[in-house]
N, C-alpha and C positions, 0 to 999 in steps of 0.2 A: 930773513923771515922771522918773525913772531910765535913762537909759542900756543896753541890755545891751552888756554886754562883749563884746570880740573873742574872747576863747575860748567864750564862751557861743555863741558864731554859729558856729565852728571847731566846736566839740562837735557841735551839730543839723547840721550837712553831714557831718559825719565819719558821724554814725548813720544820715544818709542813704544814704550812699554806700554802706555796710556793707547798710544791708536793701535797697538795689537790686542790689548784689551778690550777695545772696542767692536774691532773685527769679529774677534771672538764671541763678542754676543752679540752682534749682529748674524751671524751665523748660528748660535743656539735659537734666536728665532726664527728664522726658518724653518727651521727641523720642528720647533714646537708647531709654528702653524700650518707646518704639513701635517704634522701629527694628528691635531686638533682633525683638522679637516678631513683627514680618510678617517679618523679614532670615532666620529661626533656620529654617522649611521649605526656602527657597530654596538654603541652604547643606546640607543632606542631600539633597536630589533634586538638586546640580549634581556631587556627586561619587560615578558609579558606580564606582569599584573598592572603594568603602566597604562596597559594599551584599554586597560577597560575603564578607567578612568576619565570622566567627563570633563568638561569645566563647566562652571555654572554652580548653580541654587541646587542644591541636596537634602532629603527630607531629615529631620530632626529624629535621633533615635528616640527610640521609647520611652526608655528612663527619664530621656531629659524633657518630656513634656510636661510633665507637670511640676518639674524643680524649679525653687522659688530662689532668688537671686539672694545672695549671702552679705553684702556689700552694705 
């Protein structure tokens, strides 16, 4: 029988190491987008002054109604 070579044994560790690395974050994303997801209600119900906030067109403060463009 033949021998395998040191780089043939360097190779199979090497692509080891690569698809455990992979796993590996493939697994941190999960965790993040679980997180995300239960973490994403708790971040809109912790901050009331958000919640009085409109979208849309807002009237012009005072000051700046009569300032004349600088440009």
């Amino acid at each position: 029988m033949a021998k395998q070579s040191r780089a043939t044994f360097q190779k199979r560790e090497k692509e080891r190491a690569r698809q455990q690395k992979q796993h590996d974050k493939a697994q941190r994303r999960l965790v993040a987008k679980e997180r995300r997801s239960t973490g994403a209600l708790h971040i809109e119900d912790d901050d009331p002054a958000s919640t009085s906030i409109l979208p849309g067109q807002h009237a012009v403060p005072t000051p700046w109604d009569n300032a004349t463009p600088t440009d």
